[in-house]
C-alpha positions in Angstrom: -23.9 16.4 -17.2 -22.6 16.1 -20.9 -19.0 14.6 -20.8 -18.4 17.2 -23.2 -18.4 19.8 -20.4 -15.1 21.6 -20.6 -13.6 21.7 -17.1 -12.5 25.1 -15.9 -9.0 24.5 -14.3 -7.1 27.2 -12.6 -2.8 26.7 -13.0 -2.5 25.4 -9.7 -4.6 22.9 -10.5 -2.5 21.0 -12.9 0.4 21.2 -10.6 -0.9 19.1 -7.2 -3.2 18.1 -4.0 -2.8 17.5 -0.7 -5.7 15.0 0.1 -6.0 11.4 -0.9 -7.5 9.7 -3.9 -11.0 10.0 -4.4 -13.3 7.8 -7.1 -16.2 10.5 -7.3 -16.3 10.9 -10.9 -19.7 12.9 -11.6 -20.3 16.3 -12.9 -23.0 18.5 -11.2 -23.6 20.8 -8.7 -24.4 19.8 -4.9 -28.1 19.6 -4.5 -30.2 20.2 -0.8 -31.3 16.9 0.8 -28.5 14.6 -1.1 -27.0 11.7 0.1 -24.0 11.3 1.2 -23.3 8.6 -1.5 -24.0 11.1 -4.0 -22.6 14.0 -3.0 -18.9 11.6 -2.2 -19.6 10.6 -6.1 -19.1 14.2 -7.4 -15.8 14.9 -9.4 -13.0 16.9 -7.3 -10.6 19.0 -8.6 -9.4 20.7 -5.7 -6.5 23.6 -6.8 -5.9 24.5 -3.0 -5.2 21.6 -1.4 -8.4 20.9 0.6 -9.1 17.6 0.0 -8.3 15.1 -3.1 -8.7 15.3 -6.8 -10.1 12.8 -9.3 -7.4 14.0 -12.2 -8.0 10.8 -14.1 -11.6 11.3 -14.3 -11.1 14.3 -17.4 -7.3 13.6 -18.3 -8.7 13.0 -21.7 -11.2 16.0 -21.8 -10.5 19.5 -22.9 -10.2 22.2 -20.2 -9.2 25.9 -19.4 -7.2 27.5 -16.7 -9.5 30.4 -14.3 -6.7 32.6 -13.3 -8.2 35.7 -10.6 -6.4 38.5 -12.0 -4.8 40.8 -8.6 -4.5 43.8 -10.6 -7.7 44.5 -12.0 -11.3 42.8 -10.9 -11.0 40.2 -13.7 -10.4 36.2 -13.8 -8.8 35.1 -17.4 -10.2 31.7 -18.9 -7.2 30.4 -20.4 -7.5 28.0 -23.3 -4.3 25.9 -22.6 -4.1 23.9 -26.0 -4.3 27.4 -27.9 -2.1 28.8 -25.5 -3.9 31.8 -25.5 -6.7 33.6 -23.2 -10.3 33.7 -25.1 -12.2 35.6 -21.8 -11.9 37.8 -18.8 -14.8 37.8 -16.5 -15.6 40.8 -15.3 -16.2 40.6 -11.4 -17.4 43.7 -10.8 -15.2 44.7 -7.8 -11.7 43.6 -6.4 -10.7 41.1 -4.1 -10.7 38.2 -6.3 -7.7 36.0 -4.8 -8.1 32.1 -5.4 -10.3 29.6 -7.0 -11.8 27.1 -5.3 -14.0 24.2 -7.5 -16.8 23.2 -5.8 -16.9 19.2 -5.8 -19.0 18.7 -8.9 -16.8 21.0 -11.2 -20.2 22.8 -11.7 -18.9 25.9 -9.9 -16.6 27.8 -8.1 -15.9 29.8 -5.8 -13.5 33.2 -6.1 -12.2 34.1 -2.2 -11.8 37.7 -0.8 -8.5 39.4 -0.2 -9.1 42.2 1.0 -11.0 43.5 4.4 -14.4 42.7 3.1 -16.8 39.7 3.1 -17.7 39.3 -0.3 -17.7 35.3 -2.5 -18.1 35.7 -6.2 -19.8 32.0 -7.6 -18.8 31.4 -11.1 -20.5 29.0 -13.7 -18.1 26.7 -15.1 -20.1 26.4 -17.6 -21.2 29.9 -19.1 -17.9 31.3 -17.5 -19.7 33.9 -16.4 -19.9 35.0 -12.4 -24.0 34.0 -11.3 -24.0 34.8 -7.6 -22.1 36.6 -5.2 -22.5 36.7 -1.1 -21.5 38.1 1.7 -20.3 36.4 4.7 -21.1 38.7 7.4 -24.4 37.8 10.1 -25.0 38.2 13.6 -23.5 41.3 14.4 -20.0 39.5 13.1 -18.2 41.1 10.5 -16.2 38.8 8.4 -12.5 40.1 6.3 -10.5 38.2 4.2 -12.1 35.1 3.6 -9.1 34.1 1.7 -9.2 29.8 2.2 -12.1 28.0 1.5 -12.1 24.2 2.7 -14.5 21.4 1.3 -16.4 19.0 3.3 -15.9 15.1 2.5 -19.6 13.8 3.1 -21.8 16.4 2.6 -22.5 19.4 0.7 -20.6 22.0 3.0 -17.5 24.4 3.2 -15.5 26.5 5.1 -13.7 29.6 5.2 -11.9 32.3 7.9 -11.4 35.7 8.4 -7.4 35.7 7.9 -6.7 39.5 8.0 -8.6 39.9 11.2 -6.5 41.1 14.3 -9.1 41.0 16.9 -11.8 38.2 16.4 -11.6 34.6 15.2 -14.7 33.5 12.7 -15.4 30.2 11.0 -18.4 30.7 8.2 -19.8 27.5 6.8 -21.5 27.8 3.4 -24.1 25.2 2.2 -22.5 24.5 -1.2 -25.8 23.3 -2.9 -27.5 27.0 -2.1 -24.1 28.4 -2.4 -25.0 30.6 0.5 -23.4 30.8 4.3 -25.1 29.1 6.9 -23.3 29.9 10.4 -20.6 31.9 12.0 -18.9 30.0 14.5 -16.8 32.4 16.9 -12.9 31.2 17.7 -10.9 31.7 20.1 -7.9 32.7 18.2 -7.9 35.2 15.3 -7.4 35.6 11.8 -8.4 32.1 10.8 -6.5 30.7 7.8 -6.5 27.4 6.5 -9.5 25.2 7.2 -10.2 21.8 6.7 -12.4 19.2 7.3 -11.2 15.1 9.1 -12.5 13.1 6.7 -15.6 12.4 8.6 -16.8 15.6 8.7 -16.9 15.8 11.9 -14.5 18.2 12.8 -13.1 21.3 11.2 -9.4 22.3 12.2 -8.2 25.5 11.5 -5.1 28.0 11.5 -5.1 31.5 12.9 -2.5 33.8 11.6 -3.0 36.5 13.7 -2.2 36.5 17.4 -2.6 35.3 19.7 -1.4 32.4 17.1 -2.3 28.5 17.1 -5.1 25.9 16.1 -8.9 25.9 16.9 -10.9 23.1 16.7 -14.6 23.2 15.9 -17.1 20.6 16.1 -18.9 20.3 12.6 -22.6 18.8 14.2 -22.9 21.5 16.9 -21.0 24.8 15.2 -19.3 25.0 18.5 -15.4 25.4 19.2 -14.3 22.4 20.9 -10.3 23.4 21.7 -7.5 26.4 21.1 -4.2 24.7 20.7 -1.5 28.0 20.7 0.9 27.2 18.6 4.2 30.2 18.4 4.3 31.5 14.5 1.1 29.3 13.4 0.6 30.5 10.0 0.1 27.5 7.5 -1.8 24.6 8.4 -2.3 21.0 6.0 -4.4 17.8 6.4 -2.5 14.6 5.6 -4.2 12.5 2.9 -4.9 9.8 5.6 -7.2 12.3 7.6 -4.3 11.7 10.6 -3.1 14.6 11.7 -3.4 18.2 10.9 -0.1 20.0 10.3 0.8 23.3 11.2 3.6 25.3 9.8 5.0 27.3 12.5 7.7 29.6 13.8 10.9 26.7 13.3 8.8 24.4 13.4 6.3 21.6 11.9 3.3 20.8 14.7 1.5 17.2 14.0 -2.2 17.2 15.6 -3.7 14.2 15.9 -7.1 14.7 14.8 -8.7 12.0 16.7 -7.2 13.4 20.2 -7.1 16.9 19.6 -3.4 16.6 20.7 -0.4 17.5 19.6 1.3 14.3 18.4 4.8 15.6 17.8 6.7 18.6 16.9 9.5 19.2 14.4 12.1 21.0 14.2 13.2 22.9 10.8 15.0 26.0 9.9 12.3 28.9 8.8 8.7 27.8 8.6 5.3 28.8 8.4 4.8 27.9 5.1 2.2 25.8 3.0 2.2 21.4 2.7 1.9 19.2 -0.3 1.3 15.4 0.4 2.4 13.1 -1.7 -0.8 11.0 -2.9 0.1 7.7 -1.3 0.7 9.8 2.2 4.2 8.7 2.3 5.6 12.1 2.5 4.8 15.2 3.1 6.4 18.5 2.2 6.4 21.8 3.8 7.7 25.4 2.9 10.2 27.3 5.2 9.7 30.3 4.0 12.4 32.3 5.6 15.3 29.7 5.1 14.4 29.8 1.6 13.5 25.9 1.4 11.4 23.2 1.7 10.9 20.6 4.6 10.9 17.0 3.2 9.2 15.1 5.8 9.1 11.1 6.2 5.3 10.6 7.4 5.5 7.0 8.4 8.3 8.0 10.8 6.8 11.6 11.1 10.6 13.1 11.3 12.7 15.4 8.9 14.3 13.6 5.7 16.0 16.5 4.4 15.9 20.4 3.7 15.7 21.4 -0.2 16.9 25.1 -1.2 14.5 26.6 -3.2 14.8 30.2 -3.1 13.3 33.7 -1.6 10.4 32.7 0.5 9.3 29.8 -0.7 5.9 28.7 0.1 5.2 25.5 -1.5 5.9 22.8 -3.4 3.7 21.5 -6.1 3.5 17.9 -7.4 2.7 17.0 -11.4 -1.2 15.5 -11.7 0.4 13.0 -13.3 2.5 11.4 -10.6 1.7 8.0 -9.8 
């Protein structure tokens, strides 16, 4: 891929990650029947805090921001030197919600917020949307996939079904057809933020509906391995390391250790429930307590509460500067 490719960027992008550093560099899409050595050397530039970014990889490039528009079924490519938007893509039906850059920076994705099924796949090149798809197979109806996590080894994703009251659904999607693959059934509902251990061997996920908690899923045999209930589970964070999963819950930050499936220690805070940012190094971690207006500063090493930080109504989460060492 020409170097001269102008990255799309969505805002969030420039403002932080969650996973580790990463040393994939290359621009491309996923392709079937890759290694895992070349699909690991793909640029990342991960805007929700899936897994880690490469930011020094196009520092010196020029780039847009892809902003999905919630009030009309647009996304606005942003030319941030000009300061100025140059093109709306035209989706062709609402829903659009988030952006997610598939590893590769080749394409991306546009998630569903509303109480249908439906991905839009958007050319980072042409800035124009190329595919869409729908989620739904095997008598399961998918709604809301809203979070869309990347795999670390392989050319794979995952998203849930966070509006849904009754049933729990993870879909995989093959990222180099850009198409989904499996429904795996949970046993908690609404699934909302999942994410891959760095192995890629398991997928942990939040559900935001009750009943409320974790499920596990093994990645090799699509099969739930564990429900962890968890009271107020909403939110739910890998640490850079791959360590633990966290979960932002009702008063209170839940540590899973990924490689017991247990929970390794819970915290108390005031509020909760609301979304982690990781510092790169993994040194701290932050979390937002929604309801006590703040953020949880949290000393990972020691895994205990540092200090609270008022932020104001709601807030959600905190967002580091690429540039941070």
């Amino acid at each position: 891929m020409n170097k001269k490719l102008k990255i799309m960027l969505t805002v969030s992008m420039l403002a932080g990650f969650l996973g580790g550093c990463v040393t994939g560099a290359k621009m491309g899409a996923p392709t079937t029947g890759m290694s895992s050595d070349e699909y690991q050397s793909l640029l990342r530039l991960d805007p929700q805090n899936t897994l880690g970014s490469n930011w020094d990889a196009v520092r010196d490039m020029p780039g847009y921001f892809l902003i999905d528009n919630q009030g009309e079924p647009t996304v606005s490519v942003v030319d941030y030197h000009k300061g100025e938007t140059i093109k709306k893509i035209q989706m062709g039906e609402t829903g659009n919600h988030h952006i997610f850059v598939i590893p590769g920076a080749r394409y991306a994705f546009s998630s569903q917020r509303y109480e249908k099924d439906l991905i839009w796949v958007i050319d980072l090149t042409t800035h124009e949307v190329v595919d869409t798809f729908h989620l739904s197979m095997g008598g399961k109806k998918v709604i809301a996939p809203l979070h869309i996590g990347f795999a670390y080894t392989q050319p794979l994703a995952v998203v849930g079904n966070i509006l849904d009251k009754k049933n729990g659904y993870l879909s995989f999607i093959n990222t180099a057809t850009r198409k989904p693959s499996h429904i795996v059934e949970l046993g908690c509902h609404g699934a909302r933020d999942a994410m891959f251990t760095l192995d890629d061997s398991k997928v942990f996920t939040t559900c935001q509906q009750e009943p409320k908690g974790v499920s596990i899923v093994d990645v090799k045999s699509r099969k739930e391995i564990k429900v962890i209930p968890i009271k107020g589970g909403r939110a739910g964070g890998m640490t850079p390391d791959g360590k633990y999963f966290m979960v932002g819950a009702s008063k209170a930050i839940v540590f899973i250790d990924t490689a017991t499936n247990e929970i390794a220690k819970t915290i108390k805070v005031p509020g909760g429930g609301g979304n982690f940012t990781c510092l790169p190094d993994g040194s701290k971690c932050y979390g937002g307590l929604r309801k006590d207006d703040s953020v949880a500063v949290i000393d990972m090493a020691k895994l205990e509460l540092i200090k609270v930080i008022k932020t104001g109504p709601n807030g959600n989460r905190l967002y580091l500067n690429s540039a941070n060492p």
